[in-house]
N, C-alpha and C positions, 0 to 999 in steps of 0.2 A: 596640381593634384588631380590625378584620374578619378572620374565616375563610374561603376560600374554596379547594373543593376540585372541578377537573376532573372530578367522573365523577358516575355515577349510578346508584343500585341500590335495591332493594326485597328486603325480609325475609318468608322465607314460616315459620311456624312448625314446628315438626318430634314429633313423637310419639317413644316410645319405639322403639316398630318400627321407625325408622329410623335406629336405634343397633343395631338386629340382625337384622335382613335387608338384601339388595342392592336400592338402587332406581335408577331411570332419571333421568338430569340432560340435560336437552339444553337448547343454548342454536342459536337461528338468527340469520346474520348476513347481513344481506343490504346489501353496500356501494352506497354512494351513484352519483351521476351521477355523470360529470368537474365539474361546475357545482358540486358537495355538495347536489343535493339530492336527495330521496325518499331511499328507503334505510331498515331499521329494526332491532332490535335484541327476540328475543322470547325468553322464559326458559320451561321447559315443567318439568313433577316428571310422570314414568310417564305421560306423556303425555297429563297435563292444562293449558291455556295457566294459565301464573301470572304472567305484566307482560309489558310490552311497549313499546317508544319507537321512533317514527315520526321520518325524519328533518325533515319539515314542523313535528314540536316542538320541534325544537332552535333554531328563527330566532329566542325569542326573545330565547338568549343567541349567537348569533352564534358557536352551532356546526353540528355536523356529525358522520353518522353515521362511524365512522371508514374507514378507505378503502385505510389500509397495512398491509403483510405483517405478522402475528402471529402468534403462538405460543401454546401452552397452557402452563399453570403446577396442578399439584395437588400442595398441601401445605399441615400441619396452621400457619396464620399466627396467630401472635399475637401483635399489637400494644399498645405503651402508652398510644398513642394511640385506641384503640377499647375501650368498656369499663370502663374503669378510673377511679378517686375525679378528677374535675374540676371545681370546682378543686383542688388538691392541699389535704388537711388541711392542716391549722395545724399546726406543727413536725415535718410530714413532709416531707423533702426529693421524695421521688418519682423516685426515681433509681435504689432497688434494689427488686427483684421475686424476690430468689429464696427461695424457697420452702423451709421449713426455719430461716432467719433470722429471729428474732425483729423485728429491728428492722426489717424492710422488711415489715412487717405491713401499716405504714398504708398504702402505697402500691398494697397487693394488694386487687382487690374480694373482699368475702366469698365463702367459699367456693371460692377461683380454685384453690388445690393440690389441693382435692379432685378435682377435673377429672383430674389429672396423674398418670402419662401419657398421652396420648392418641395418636390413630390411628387410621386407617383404612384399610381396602383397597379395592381398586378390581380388577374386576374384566376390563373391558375399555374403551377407547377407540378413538372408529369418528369420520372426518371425513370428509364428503360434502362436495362441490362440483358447482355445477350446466353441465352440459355445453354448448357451442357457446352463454357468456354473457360479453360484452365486459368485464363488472364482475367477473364469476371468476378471473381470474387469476393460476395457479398458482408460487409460489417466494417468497423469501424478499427477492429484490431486482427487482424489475420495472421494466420500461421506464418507466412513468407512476412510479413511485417508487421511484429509483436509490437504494435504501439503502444500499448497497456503497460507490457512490459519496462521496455523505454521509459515513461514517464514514472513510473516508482523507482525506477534506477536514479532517474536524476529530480525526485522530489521539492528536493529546494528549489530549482529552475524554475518549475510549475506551478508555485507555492507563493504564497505573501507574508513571508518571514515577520518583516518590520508591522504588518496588517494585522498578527495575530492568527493566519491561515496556514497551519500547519499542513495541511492534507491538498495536494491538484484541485480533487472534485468535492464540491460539498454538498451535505444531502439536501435532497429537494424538500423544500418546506410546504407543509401540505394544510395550508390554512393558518391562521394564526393572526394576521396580517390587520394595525389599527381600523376600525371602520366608524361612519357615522350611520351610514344610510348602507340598505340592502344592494343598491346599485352598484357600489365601489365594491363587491365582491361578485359581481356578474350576474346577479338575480334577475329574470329568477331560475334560469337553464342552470347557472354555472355553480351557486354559491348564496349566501346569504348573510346578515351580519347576525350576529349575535347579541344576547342582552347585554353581556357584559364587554361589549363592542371588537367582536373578534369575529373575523370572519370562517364561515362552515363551509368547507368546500362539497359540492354533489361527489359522487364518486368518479364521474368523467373528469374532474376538471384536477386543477392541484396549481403549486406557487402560492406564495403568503396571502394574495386577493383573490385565488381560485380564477384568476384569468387562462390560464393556461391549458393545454387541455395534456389529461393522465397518460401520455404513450409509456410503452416498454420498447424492449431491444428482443426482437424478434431472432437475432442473430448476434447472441453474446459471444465475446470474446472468448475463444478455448481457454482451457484451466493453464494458466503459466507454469513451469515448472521452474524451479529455483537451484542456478545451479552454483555447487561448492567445489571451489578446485578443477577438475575435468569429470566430475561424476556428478551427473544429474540426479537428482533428487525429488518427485514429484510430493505434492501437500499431503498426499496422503497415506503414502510412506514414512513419509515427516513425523505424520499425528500418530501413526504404530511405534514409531523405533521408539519415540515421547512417552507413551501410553505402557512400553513395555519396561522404559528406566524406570518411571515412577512405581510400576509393580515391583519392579529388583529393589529399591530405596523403601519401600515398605517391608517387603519381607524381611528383608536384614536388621530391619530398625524392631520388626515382632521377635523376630529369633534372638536378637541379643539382650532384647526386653526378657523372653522369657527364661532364658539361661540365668539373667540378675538374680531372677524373682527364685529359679529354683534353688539358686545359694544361699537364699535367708534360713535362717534356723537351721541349717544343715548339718554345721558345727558342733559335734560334742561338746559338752560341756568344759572348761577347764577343772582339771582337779586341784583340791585343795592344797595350797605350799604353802611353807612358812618362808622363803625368801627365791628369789628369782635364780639362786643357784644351784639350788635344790631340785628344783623343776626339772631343770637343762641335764643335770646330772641322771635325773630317772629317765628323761627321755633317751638319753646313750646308751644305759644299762638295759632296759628294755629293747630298743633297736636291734643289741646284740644277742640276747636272748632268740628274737625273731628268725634272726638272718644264721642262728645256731641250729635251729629246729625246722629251719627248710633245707639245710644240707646234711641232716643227721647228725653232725658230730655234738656233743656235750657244749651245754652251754658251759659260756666263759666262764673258766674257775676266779673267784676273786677272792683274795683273805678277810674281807671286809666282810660288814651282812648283807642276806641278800636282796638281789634287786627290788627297790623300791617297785609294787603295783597299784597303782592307782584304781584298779575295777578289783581288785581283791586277788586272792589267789583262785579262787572256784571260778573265776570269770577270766579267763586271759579271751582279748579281743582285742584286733587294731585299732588303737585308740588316734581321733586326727585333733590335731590340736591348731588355735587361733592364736600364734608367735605375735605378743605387741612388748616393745620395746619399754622395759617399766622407766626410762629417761623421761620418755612420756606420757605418765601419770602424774598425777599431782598424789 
């Protein structure tokens, strides 16, 4: 089974004197085109060059110098993977390394606890970027690489489902933090405990013990736009078309409201019958009267008497009637 590992670095050896005095580490990074090419990667000790990778080296594995927002990392790493007995001795599992244990001996390279503890200080950290440069790019999510983005697309990835961590990033907690004593919250510059043993942070500071000190983002991430299908949609387009359904869902819902309200009582009264046949019967005879006296001719001759009026005879008027099925009366 082949090994293969993404990255690439070179080892410079180090003296005593730089286990006790302060030295210079500088690394330059100079990102590629839009295309990935040119671009390089150069390492310097007190400002002498010590390696260096061009991005025109990288074609032969079908890379590239890298091109997205990064961060720095300083801390003492030690890996079991770097260093250590490979292949694992014969009847050493290689699974325990702690020091002091007799039995995860085999597993430790000689001499490793002697090492331990270890530690370093660092004295200051300084980041330059080169001014009015299309490849310099200041922030953490950039137009050419929506990292923001990216990471709510793929949520769960970034997330501790099984943790209870639904969300990548969680808000920063700004004081709060058990305390006994004023010190464990960085008092008295940073923070203070409380009576009721909670720590206060100053306004510089923040993190549950007020260790921390209050930064922002000087250079937030552009507003993402959300896209649907092949037509973008930006948030605040979004909050209008939203903003103007629920006006349409209101109005409709007042206009049929008030159309109900004007049908109450509207209804003439029913007149007086003495059987549901009777009723039906005046309403014909009437109808035809109507529809006799808007075309002129002579209402309908009938040998019978005449048409039942319910409003009188002094009163002819279109009378609207409320039809309920007497099956349905008790």
């Amino acid at each position: 089974m082949n090994y293969q590992s993404d990255a690439i670095s070179a080892n410079t050896d180090l003296t005593k004197d730089y286990f006790k005095h302060h030295h210079k580490y500088r690394v330059e990074w100079e990102p590629p085109h839009e295309d990935g090419t040119e671009g390089y990667l150069r390492w310097y000790l007190d400002g002498k060059f010590l390696y260096g990778i061009k991005g025109e080296s990288l074609g032969l594995t079908k890379t590239e110098i890298p091109s997205e927002p990064m961060y720095l990392i300083m801390n003492t790493a030690v890996a079991s993977s770097w260093g250590f007995p490979k292949p694992c001795p014969e009847g050493c599992d290689c699974k325990c390394y702690e020091c002091g244990n007799p039995d995860c001996a085999c597993g430790r390279p000689d001499g490793f606890c002697e090492n331990l503890p270890a530690s370093f200080e660092i004295d200051y950290v300084r980041a330059y970027q080169a001014k009015n440069d299309s490849k310099h790019i200041l922030g953490c999510s950039t137009k050419q690489r929506p990292t923001a983005k990216f990471i709510m697309g793929h949520k769960k990835d970034y997330s501790n489902w099984e943790g209870g961590q639904r969300e990548p990033l969680q808000p920063i907690q700004h004081g709060g933090g058990y305390c006994n004593k004023d010190k464990q919250c960085g008092y008295p510059s940073k923070g203070a405990c409380s009576n009721i043993k909670r720590c206060v942070c100053e306004d510089e500071f923040t993190g549950p013990m007020c260790l921390s000190h209050r930064g922002f983002d000087d250079n937030p991430p552009p507003v993402e736009e959300l896209k649907i299908g092949r037509v973008m949609i930006s948030p605040a387009f979004s909050a209008m078309v939203s903003f103007a359904a629920i006006a349409f869902i209101v109005f409709v819902g007042v206009t049929v409201f008030l159309k109900k309200r004007s049908r109450v009582g509207g209804y003439d009264p029913l007149p007086p019958k003495d059987n549901d046949g009777e009723m039906v019967r005046a309403m014909q005879q009437q109808r035809q009267q109507q529809g006799a006296s808007a075309t002129g001719a002579a209402p309908y001759q009938q040998t019978g008497p005449a048409a039942y009026n319910p409003m009188g005879a002094d009163q002819q008027k279109t009378v609207t009637y409320c039809m309920i099925d007497g099956r349905l009366l008790e």
